[in-house]
C-alpha positions as CSV (number, residue, x, y, z in Angstrom):
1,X,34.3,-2.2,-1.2
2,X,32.2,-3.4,-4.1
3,X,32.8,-6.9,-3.1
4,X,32.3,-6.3,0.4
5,X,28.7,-5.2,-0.4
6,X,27.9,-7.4,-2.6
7,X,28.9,-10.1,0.2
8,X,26.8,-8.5,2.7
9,X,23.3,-8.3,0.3
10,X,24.2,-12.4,-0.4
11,X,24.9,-13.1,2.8
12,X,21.9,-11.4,4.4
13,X,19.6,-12.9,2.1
14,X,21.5,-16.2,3.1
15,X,20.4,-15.8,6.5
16,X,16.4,-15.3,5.9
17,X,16.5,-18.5,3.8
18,X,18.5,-20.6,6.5
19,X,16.4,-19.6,9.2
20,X,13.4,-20.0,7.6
21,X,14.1,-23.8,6.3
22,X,15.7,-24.5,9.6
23,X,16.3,-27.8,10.2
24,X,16.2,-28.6,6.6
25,X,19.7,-28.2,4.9
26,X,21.8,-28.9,7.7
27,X,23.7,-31.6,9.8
28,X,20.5,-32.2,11.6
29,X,18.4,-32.7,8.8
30,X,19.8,-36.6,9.0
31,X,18.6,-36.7,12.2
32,X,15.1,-36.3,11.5
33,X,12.3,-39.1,11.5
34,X,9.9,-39.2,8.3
35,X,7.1,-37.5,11.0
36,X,9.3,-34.9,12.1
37,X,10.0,-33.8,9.1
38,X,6.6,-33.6,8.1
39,X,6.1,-31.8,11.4
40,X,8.7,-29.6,10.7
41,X,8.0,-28.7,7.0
42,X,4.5,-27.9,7.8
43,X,6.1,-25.5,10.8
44,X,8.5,-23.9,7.9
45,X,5.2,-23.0,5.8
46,X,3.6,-21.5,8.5
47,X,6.7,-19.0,9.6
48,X,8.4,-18.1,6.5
49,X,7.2,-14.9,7.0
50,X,7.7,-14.3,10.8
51,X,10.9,-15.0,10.0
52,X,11.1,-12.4,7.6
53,X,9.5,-10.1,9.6
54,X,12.3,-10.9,12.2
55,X,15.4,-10.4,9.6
56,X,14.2,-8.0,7.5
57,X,14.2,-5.1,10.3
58,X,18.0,-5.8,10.9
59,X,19.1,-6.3,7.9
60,X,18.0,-2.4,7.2
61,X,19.4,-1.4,10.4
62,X,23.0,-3.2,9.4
63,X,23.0,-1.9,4.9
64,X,21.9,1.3,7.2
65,X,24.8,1.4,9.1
66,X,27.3,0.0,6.0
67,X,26.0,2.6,3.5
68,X,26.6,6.0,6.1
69,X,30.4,4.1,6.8
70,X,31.2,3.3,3.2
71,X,29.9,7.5,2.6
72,X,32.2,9.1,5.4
73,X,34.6,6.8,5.2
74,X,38.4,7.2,4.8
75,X,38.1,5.4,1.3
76,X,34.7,6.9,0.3
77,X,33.0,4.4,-2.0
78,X,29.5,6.4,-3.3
79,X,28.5,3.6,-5.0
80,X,28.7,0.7,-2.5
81,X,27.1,3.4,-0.2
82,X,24.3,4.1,-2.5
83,X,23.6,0.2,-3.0
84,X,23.5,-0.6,0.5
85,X,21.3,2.5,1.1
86,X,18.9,0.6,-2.0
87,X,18.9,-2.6,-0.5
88,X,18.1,-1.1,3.2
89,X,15.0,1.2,1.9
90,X,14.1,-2.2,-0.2
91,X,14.4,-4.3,3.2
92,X,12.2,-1.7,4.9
93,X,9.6,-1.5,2.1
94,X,9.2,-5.5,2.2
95,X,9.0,-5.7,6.1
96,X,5.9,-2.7,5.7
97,X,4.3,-5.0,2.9
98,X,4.1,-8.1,4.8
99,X,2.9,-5.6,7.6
100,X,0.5,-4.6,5.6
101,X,-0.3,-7.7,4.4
102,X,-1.0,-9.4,7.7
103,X,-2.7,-6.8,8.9
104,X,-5.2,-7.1,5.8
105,X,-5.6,-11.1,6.4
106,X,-6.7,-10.6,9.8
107,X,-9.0,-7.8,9.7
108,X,-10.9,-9.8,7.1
109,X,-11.0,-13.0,8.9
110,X,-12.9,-11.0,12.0
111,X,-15.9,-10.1,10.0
């Protein structure tokens, strides 16, 4: 089960680093002229963290869901259960602080 977690936490933080370089790194990337990909680095730069925003939420819901089933489980793992529990709270606590954050960035820009 240890391996399984540890597969989860990589591959979730795969995801927020694909989608937030998208096209870059893929088939399409070869696709791209020199102005689109300045177009499309600029974009990248500008939503990194809406796409965070985005992720983050379901990645707590799924190490959520993992840590209660790797608990009450058949084959009870505590300790894949209590890192998937750490790595959800930590998911939620970085999705409030770019809450937070944005929230800050805009209020001061209205004055």
């Amino acid at each position: 089960m240890l391996i399984v977690t540890v597969l989860m936490i990589i591959a979730g933080l795969a995801a927020i680093v694909w989608v937030a370089n998208w096209p870059f790194n893929t088939p399409w990337e070869k696709e791209l002229s020199p102005e689109e990909r300045r177009i499309k680095a600029a974009h990248n730069r500008r939503h990194h963290r809406t796409v965070a925003r985005g992720i983050l939420p379901i990645l707590a819901i799924v190490f959520g869901i993992a840590s209660v089933s790797l608990l009450s489980g058949p084959k009870s793992d505590p300790f894949a259960a209590v890192v998937m529990g750490v790595c959800s709270v930590v998911c939620v606590g970085v999705f409030g602080a770019l809450i937070e954050r944005g929230r800050r960035r805009r209020s001061s820009t209205r004055r």
